[in-house]
C-alpha positions, 0 to 999 in steps of 0.5 A, spaced: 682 598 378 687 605 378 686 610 382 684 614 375 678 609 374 673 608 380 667 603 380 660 606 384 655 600 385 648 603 386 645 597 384 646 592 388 643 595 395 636 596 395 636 603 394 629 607 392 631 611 387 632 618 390 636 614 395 641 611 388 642 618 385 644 622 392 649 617 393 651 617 385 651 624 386 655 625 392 660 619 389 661 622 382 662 630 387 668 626 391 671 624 385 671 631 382 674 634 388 678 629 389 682 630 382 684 624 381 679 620 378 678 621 371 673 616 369 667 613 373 664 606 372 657 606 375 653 599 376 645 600 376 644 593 374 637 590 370 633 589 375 625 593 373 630 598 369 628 604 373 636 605 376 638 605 369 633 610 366 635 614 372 642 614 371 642 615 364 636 621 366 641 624 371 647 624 366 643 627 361 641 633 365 648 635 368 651 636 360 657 639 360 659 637 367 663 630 364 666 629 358 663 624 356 657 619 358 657 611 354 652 607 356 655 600 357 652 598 351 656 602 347 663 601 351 668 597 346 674 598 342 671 601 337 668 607 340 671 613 340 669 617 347 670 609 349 677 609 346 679 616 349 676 614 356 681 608 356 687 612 354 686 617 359 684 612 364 691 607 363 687 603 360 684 599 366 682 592 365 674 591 365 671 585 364 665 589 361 670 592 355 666 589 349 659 586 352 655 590 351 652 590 358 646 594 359 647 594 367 652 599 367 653 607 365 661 610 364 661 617 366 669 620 363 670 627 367 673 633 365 
């Protein structure tokens, strides 16, 4: 992946919720200050679907903070906030692009 278009996994380690969500935090943070990333794929998994709605939760209350938030579901070539999050990103080769996976979340930063 291009340093333009970051994976963050807080899915597959057994964290409890708060712990996934202050490491999505500082992630997402280090990425802003850092400047280079321009999109953030985030793996929360199916599991029971508590990571996933408190993911997509925590995006919801930071409005304003990111261009864009796309849910895996909606990520494919016809969506535009998809579509411009790509360009932006150099068009990064993902294996989800079109699967409508429910495990991952996209954050497109300013």
């Amino acid at each position: 992946m291009s340093a333009r278009f970051q994976i963050i996994d807080i899915g597959h380690r057994g964290y409890s919720l708060d712990r996934a969500l202050s490491e999505l935090e500082a992630a997402v943070s280090d990425c802003v200050f850092g400047g280079k990333t321009r999109a953030i794929k985030v793996i929360h998994g199916h599991g029971t679907g508590a990571l996933k709605r408190g993911v997509r939760e925590w995006c919801e209350d930071q409005t304003g903070r990111f261009q864009a938030v796309i849910i895996g579901e909606n990520y494919d070539l016809f969506d535009p906030e998809s579509a411009g999050m790509r360009a932006d990103c150099g068009s990064p080769r993902d294996p989800d692009l079109g699967r409508r996976n429910g495990a991952v979340t996209y954050i497109w930063l300013w």
